[in-house]
Each structure stands twice: as C-alpha cells, then as structure tokens.
C-alpha positions as CSV (number, residue, x, y, z in Angstrom):
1,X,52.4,31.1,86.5
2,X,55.6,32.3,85.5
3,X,58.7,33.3,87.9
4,X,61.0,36.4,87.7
5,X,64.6,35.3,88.6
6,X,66.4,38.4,90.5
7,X,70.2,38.8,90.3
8,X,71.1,39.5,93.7
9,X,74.7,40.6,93.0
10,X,72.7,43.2,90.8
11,X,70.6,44.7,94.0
12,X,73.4,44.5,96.1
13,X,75.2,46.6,93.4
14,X,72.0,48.6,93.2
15,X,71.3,49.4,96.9
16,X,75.1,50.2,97.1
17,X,76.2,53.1,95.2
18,X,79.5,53.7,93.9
19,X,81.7,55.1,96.6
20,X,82.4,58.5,94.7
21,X,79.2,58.8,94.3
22,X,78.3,59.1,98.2
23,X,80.1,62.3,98.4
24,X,83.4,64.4,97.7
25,X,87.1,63.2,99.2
26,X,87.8,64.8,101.9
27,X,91.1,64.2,102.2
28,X,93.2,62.6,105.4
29,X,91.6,63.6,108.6
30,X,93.7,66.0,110.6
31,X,95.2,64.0,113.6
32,X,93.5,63.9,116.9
33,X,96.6,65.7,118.7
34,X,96.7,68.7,115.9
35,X,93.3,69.1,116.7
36,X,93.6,69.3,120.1
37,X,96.8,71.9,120.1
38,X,95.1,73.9,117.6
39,X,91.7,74.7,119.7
40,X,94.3,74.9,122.7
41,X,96.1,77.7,121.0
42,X,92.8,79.5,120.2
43,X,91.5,79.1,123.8
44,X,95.3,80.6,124.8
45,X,94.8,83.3,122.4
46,X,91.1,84.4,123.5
47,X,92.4,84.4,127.2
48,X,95.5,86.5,126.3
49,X,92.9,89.3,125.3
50,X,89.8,89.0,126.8
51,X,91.0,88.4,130.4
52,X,92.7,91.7,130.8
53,X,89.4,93.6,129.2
54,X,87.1,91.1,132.0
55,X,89.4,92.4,134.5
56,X,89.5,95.9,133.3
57,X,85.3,96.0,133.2
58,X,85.0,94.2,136.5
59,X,86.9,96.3,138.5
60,X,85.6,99.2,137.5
61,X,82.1,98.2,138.4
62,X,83.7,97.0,142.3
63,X,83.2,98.4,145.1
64,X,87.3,99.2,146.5
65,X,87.3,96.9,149.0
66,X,86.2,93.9,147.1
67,X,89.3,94.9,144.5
68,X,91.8,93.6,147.3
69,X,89.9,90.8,148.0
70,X,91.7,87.1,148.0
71,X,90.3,85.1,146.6
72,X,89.9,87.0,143.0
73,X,86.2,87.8,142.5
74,X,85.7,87.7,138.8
75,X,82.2,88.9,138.8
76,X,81.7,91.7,141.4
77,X,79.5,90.6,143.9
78,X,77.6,94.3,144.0
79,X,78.0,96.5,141.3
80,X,78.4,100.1,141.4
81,X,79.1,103.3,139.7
82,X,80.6,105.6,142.3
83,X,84.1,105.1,140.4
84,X,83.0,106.2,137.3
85,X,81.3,109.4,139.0
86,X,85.1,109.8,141.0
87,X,87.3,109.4,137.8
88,X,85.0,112.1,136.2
89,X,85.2,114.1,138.9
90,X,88.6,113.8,140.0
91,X,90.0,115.1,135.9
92,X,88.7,117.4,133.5
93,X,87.1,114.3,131.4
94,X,84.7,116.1,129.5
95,X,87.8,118.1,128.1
96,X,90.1,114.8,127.4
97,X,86.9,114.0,125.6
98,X,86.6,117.1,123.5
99,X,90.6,117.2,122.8
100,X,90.5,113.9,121.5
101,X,87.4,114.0,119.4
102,X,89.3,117.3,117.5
103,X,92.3,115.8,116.9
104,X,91.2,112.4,115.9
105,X,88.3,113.3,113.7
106,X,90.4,116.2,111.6
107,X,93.5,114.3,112.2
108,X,91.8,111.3,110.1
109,X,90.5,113.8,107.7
110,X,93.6,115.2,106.9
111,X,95.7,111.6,106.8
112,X,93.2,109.9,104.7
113,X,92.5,113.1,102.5
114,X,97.0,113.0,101.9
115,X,96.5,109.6,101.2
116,X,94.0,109.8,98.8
117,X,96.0,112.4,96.8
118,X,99.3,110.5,97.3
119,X,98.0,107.0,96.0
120,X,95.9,108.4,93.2
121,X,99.1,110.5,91.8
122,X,101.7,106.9,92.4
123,X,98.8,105.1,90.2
124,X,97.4,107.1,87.7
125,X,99.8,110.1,87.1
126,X,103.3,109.9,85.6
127,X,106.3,112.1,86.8
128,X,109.7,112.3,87.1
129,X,111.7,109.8,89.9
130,X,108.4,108.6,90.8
131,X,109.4,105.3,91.5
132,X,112.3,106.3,93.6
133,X,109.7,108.6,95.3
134,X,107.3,105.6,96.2
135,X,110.6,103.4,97.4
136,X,111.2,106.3,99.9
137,X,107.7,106.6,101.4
138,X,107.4,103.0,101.7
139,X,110.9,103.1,103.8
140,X,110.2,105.2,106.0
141,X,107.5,102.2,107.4
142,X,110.6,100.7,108.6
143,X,111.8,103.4,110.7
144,X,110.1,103.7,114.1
145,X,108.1,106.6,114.6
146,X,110.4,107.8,117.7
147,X,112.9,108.5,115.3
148,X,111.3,111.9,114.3
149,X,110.0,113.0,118.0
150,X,112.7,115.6,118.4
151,X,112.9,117.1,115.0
152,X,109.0,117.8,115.3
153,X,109.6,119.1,118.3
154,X,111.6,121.4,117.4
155,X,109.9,122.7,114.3
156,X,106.5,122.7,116.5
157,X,107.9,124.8,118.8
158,X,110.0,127.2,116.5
159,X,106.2,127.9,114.9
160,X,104.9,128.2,117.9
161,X,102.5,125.5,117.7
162,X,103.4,123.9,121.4
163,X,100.3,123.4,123.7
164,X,98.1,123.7,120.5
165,X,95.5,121.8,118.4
166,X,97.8,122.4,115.1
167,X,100.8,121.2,117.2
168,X,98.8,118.1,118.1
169,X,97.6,117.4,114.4
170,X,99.8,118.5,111.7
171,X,102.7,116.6,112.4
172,X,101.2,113.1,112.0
173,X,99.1,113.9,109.2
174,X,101.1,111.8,106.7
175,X,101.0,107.9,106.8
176,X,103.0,105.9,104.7
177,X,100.8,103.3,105.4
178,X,97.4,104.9,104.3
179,X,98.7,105.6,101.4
180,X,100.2,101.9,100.7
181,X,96.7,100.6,101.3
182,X,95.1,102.8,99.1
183,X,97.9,102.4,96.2
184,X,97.6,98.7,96.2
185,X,93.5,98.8,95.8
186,X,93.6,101.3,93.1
187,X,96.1,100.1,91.2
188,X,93.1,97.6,90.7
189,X,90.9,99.8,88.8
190,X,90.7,99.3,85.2
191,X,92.6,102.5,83.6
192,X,90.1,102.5,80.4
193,X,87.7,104.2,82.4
194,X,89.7,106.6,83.6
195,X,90.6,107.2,79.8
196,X,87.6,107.5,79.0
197,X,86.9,110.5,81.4
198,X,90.1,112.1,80.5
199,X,88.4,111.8,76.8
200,X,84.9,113.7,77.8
201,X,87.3,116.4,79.4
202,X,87.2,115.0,83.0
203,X,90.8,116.4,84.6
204,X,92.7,114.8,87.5
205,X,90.7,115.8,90.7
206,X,87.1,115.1,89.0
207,X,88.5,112.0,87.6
208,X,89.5,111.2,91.1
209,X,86.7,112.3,92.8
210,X,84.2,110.7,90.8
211,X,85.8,107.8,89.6
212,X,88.6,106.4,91.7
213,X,87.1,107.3,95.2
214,X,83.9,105.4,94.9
215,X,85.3,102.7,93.8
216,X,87.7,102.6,96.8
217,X,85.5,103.1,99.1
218,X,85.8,99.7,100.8
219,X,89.7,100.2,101.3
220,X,88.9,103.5,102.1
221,X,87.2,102.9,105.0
222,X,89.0,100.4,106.1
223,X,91.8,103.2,106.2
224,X,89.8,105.4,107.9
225,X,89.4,103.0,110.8
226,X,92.5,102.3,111.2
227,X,94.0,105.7,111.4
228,X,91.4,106.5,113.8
229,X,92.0,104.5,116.1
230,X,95.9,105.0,116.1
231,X,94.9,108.2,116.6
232,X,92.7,108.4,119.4
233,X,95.0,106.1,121.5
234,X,98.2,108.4,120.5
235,X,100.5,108.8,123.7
236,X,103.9,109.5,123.5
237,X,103.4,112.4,120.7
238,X,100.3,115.0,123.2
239,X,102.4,113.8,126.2
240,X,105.6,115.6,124.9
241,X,104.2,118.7,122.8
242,X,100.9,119.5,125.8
243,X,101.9,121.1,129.0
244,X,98.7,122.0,130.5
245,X,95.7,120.3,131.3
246,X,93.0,121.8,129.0
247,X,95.1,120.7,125.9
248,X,95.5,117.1,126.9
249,X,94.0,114.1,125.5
250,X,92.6,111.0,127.0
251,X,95.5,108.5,127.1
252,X,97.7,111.8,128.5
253,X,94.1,112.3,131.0
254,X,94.8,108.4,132.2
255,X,97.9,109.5,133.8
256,X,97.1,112.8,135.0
257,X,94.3,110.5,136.6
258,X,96.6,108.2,138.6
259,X,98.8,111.2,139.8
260,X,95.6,112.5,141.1
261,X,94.2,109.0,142.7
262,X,97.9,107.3,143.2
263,X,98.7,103.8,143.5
264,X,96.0,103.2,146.1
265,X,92.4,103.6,144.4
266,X,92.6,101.4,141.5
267,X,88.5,101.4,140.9
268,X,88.7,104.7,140.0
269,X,91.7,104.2,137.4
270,X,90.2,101.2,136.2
271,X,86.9,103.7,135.7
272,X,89.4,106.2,133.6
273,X,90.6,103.5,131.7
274,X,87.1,102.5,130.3
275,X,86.3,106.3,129.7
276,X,89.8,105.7,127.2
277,X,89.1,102.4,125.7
278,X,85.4,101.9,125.6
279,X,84.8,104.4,122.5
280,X,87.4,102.1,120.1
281,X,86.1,98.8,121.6
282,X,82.6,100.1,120.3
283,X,83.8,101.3,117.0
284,X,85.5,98.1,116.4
285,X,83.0,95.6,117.2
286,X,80.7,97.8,114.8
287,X,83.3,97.8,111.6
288,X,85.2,94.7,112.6
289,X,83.5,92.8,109.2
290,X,84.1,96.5,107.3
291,X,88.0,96.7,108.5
292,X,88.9,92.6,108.1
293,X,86.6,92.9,104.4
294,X,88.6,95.9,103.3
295,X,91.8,94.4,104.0
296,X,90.9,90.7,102.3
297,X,89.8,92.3,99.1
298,X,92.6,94.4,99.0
299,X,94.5,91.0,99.6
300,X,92.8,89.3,97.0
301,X,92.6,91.9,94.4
C-alpha cells in the first residue's frame, strides 16, 4: 500500500491566493471624520432647497388658520384647495398663464435660433475681426444684465413697443451664453464632413441645417432648457416695460397677487406661488438627465 506525502506549505499556499489576486487596490480609505462632514454637507445642502419647496407645498394645501399655528405643522393636518380656487380667482391667472407661455416659447425660439446662427458662423465661417468679435460677445457675460435696463427702455418705448408682446421679447433675444454653449460643442464636429458637403454643392444654411444641427442636438437642448426657464421666471425686465394687467406675466402676477391679498392671507400667496413655480419644477425633473448630460458632454468633448 503505498502513501502520498502532501506538502502542507504547498496547500496553505494553494488555499491562499496571492493578495493581488483577491481584487484591485483600492487605495487609503477615506477617514471616518471626512466621511462624516461630507454626508453632513449633502444633508445641509438637500435641506437648504427642499425645505423652502416643503414649506412652499404645504402651506398652500392649509387651511389659514393652521398656517399661524405654533408649533409648525409640517404636514397639514387637513388638506384643502380653497387657496388655489382664491389665488385664481382673486388675479387674472389664466392671462399670466397665456403671457408667459408667448413670451417664453417664441422668446426661446428666437434666442436659441440667434445662437444657432452665431455659433455656427464663429466655428465654421471665416471673416474679418472675428476673433475680436467673439472676445466681445463673451464680455459682455461679465456685465450684469441691469446694466442695459434703461437703454432698452428707452429704445422700447421710442418704437413704441411698451405694454407689448414685441417689447417683452425682442430685447432679450440674444444670449451670450447660448451661443458659448453651442460654439464649444460644435467646434467638436469634424470639419471634413462639412467639406465634403461644401464639395456636393451643399451652402452654409443646408450645411448647417443638415449637418451641424443634428449633431448638436444634445447641447441644443440642453440650451433650450435653460433659456426657458430664465425666461419664464423673468422679473425685473415685464415688471418695468408692462403697465397693465392683461400684459403681465406670472412672476409680475405674484405680486399683483399679494397687493390684492396683502400681508395677511399667506395660503393664498403660497397658492400663486405654485401656479409660478410648479410648471419649471416639472420640466426640470423631466430633462434634469437631458440638461446635466448636455452640459457633461460638452465638458468632456
């Protein structure tokens, strides 16, 4: 009968894989205290915004009494509508509604359709002092936008345009900062093809409209959403060039609602608020992966 002899140091080496075989370095572990300021400043930063929106929502479902309460009730006890019927009925709503649905929707149109033509002509079309064209467009990002309120003022109003939709539109039509989004994805896009269109007898706006707006579509978008939603919660610009009611917008209807209601019935300007903000909060919520993926690939690119 013969015997197998069994190097034991060999199993143990066996059963005991090579440490860089069990797995990738991680690296150093992140400290216990870093960890623990880090999710704090996360928590911080989730309170900061989504308190004042809880708030916001939860009075505006309250009945007024329960507003004043102390103390706070977070979560309203009973809910009810009745403020939401008052703030429509107290302001011409379905007008704020219909004013800012014209300017922002042709408003965006027009801005992104500028900022199309602008970026395409900085990236694919030589001409004279473009560069020092560019350098002042990008400037004037660094000027607030207060800066021009009085001389577009004055030019609407020596057209005429005061109190009107092409007073309200036309003068913000032009974004610097469109057009640098859009200029720094297409400068992306591989020229040969472009060439190659110009061969075939393809001119400037087909070769745009065929080739360079598809392909920016993503950054295009992203654009669009942004614009928009500068647009619709404009203030300081219908406040100063509107002067009656029927022209107003929704931010401008917000405080035409509190003169109406005064300091006293909050539940009902809590109830105009949500008319104002809850169309944006939607639209962001729907495009948020659209608007942060636009913006990372123009990043990365």
């Amino acid at each position: 009968m013969s015997t197998l002899t069994v190097d034991k140091d060999a199993l143990a080496g066996a059963a005991d894989p090579a440490p860089q075989n069990r797995g990738r370095d991680r690296g150093p572990r992140r400290p216990l205290w870093k960890t623990s300021l880090l999710i704090a400043g996360v928590l911080t930063t989730i309170a900061v915004f989504f308190v004042p929106l809880f708030w916001l929502f939860s009075s505006a479902m309250k009945p007024h009494q329960d507003i004043y309460s102390w103390p706070l009730q977070w979560i309203p006890q009973e809910f009810t509508f009745e403020n939401f019927t008052a703030a429509w009925n107290s302001a011409p709503f379905d007008r704020f509604f219909l004013n800012s649905i014209i300017t922002t929707g042709v408003g965006t149109a027009l801005e992104i359709s500028l900022a199309i033509l602008c970026a395409y002509a900085f990236v694919f079309v030589d001409f004279k002092f473009k560069k020092i064209a560019f350098v002042l467009i990008i400037g004037s990002l660094m000027l607030p936008g207060h800066v021009t309120l009085i001389v577009n003022y004055i030019t609407v109003a020596n057209l005429g345009w005061l109190n009107t939709y092409a007073g309200l539109i036309l003068p913000g039509i032009a974004s610097a900062f469109a057009m640098f989004l859009l200029f720094q994805y297409m400068r992306t896009i591989d020229k040969d093809i472009l060439q190659a269109a110009e061969i075939d007898g393809a001119g400037h706006i087909r070769r745009m409209l065929t080739i360079v707006v598809p392909l920016s579509s993503p950054m295009i978008l992203t654009a669009t959403l942004i614009v928009m939603v500068g647009k619709w919660n404009e203030y300081v610009w219908p406040l100063i060039v509107t002067s009656t009611a029927d022209m107003r917008t929704l931010p401008i209807g917000l405080l035409f609602l509190r003169s109406q209601e005064g300091y006293s019935n909050w539940g009902v300007i809590m109830a105009g608020a949500v008319f104002v903000s809850l169309p944006m909060l939607i639209l962001f919520f729907l495009a948020q992966k659209r608007i942060i993926g636009g913006l990372a690939a123009g990043a990365m690119k």
